[in-house]
Biotite code that builds the C-alpha atoms (Angstrom):
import biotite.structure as struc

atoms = struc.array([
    struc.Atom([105.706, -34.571, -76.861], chain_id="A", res_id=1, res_name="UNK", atom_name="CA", element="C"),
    struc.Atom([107.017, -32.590, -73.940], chain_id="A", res_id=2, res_name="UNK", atom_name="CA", element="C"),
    struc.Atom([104.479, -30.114, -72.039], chain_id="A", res_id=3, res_name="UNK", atom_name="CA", element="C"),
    struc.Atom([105.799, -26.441, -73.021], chain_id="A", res_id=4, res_name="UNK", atom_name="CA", element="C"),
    struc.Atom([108.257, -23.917, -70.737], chain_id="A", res_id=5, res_name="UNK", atom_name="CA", element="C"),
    struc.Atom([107.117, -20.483, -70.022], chain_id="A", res_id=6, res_name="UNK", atom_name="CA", element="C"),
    struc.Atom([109.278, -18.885, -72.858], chain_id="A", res_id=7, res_name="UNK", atom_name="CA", element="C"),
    struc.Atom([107.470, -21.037, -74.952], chain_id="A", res_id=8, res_name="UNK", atom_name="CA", element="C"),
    struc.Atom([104.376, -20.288, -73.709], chain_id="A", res_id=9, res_name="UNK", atom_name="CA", element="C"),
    struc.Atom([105.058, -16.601, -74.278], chain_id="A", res_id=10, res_name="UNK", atom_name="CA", element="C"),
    struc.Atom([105.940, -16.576, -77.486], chain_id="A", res_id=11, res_name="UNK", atom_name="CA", element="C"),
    struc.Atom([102.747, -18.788, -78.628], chain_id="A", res_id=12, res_name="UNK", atom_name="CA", element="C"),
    struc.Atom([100.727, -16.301, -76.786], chain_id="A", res_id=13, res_name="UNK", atom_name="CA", element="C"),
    struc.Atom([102.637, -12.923, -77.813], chain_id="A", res_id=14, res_name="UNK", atom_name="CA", element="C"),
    struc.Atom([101.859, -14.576, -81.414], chain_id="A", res_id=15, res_name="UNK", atom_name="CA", element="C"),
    struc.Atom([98.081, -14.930, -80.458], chain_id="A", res_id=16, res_name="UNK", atom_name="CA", element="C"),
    struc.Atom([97.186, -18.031, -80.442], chain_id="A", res_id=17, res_name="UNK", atom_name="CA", element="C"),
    struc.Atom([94.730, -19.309, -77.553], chain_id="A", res_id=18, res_name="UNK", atom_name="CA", element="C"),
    struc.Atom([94.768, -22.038, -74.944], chain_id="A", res_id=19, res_name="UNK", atom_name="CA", element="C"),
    struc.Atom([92.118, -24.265, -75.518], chain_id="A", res_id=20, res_name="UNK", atom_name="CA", element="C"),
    struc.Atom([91.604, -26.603, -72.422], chain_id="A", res_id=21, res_name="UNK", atom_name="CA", element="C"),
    struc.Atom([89.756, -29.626, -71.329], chain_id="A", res_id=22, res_name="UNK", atom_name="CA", element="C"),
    struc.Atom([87.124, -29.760, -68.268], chain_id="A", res_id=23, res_name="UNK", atom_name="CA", element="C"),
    struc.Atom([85.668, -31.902, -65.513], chain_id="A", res_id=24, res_name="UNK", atom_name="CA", element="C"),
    struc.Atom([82.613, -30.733, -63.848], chain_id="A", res_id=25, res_name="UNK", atom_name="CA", element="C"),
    struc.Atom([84.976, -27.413, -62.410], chain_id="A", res_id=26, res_name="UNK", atom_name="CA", element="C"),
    struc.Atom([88.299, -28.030, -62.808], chain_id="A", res_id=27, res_name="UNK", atom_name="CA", element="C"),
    struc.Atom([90.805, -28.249, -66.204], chain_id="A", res_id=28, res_name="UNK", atom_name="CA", element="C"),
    struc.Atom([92.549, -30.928, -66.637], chain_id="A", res_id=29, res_name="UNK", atom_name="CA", element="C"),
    struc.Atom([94.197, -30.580, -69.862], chain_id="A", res_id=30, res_name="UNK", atom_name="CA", element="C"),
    struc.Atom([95.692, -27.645, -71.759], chain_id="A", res_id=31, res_name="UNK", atom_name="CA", element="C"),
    struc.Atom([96.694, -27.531, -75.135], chain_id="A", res_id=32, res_name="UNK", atom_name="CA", element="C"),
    struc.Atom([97.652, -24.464, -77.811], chain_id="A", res_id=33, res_name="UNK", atom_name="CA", element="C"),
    struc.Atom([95.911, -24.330, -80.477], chain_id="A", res_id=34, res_name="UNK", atom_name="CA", element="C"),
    struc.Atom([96.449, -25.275, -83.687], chain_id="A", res_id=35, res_name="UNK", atom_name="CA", element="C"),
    struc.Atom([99.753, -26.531, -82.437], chain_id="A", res_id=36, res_name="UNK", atom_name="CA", element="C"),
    struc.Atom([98.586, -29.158, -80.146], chain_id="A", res_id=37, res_name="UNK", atom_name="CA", element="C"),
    struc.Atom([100.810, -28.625, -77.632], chain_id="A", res_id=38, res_name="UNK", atom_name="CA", element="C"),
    struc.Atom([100.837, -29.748, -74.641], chain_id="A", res_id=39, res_name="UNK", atom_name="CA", element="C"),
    struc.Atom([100.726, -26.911, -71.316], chain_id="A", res_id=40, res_name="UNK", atom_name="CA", element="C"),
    struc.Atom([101.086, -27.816, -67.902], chain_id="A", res_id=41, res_name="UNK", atom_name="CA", element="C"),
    struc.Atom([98.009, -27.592, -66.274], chain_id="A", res_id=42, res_name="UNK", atom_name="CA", element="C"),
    struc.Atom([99.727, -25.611, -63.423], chain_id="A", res_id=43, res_name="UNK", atom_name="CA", element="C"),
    struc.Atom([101.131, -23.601, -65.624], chain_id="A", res_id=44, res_name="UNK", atom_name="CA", element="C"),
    struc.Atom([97.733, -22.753, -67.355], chain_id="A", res_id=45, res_name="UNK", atom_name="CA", element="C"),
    struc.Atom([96.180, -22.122, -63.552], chain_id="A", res_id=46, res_name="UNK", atom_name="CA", element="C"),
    struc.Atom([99.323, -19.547, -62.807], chain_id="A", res_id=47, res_name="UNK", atom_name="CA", element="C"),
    struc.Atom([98.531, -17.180, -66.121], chain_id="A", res_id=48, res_name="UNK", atom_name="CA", element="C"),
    struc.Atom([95.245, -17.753, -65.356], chain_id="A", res_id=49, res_name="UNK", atom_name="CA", element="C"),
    struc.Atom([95.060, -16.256, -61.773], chain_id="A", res_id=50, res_name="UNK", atom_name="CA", element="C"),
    struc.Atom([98.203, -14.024, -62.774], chain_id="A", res_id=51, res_name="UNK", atom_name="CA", element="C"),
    struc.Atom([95.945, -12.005, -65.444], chain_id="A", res_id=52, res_name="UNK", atom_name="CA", element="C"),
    struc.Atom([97.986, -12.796, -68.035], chain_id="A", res_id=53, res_name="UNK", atom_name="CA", element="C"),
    struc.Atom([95.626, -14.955, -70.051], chain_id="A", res_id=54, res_name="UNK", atom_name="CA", element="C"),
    struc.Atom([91.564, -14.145, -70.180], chain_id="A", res_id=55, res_name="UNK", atom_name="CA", element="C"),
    struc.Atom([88.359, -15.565, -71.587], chain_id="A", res_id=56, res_name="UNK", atom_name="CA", element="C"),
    struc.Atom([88.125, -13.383, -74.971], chain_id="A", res_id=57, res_name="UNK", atom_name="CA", element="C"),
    struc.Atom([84.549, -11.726, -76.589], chain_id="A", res_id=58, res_name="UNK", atom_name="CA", element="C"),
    struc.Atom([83.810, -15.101, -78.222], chain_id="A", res_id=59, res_name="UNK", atom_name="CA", element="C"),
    struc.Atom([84.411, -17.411, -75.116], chain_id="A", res_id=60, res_name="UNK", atom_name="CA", element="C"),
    struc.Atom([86.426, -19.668, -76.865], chain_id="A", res_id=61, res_name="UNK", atom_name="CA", element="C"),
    struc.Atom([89.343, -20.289, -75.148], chain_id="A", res_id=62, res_name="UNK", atom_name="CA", element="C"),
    struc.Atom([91.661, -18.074, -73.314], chain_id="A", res_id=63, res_name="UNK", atom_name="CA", element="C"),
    struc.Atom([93.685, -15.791, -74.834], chain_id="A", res_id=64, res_name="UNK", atom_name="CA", element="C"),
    struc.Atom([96.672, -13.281, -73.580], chain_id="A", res_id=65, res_name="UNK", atom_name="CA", element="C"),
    struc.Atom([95.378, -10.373, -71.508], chain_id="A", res_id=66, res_name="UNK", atom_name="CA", element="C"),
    struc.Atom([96.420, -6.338, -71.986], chain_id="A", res_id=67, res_name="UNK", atom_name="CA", element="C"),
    struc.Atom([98.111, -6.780, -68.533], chain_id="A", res_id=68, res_name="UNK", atom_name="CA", element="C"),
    struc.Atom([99.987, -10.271, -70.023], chain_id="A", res_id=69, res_name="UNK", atom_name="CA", element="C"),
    struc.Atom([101.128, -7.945, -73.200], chain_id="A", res_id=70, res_name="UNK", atom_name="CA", element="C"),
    struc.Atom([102.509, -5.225, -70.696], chain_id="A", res_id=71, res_name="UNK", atom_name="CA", element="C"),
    struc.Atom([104.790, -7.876, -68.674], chain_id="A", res_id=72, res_name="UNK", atom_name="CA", element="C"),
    struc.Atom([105.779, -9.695, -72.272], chain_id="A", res_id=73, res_name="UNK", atom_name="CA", element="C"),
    struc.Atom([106.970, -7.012, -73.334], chain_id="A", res_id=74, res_name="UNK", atom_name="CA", element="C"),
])
């Protein structure tokens, strides 16, 4: 499977699923969506990430999109 484009990215994200991702000591290494499985470029994941457009939620379990990421979605 092919990692995912931005658009793609959006629209999983817009829809509300999360980015669940896999660790080293301090650094991800894998990026996934859930329940989908697929596949997001790491360096993708770090640009959203230091963006604002994705965020650890309440429950700490993965990232989800951000209020700022829902204003530029729009």
């Amino acid at each position: 499977m092919n990692p995912l484009d931005a658009e793609t990215l959006n629209s999983r994200l817009k829809a509300g699923h999360r980015l669940l991702v896999t660790r080293t000591k301090d650094q991800v290494v894998a990026c996934e969506v859930e329940f989908f499985g697929e596949s997001v470029p790491v360096a993708l994941f770090n640009t959203y990430l230091a963006n604002g457009m994705i965020e650890v939620p309440k429950d700490g379990l993965g990232y989800k999109i951000s209020s700022e990421g829902k204003k530029r979605l729009k």
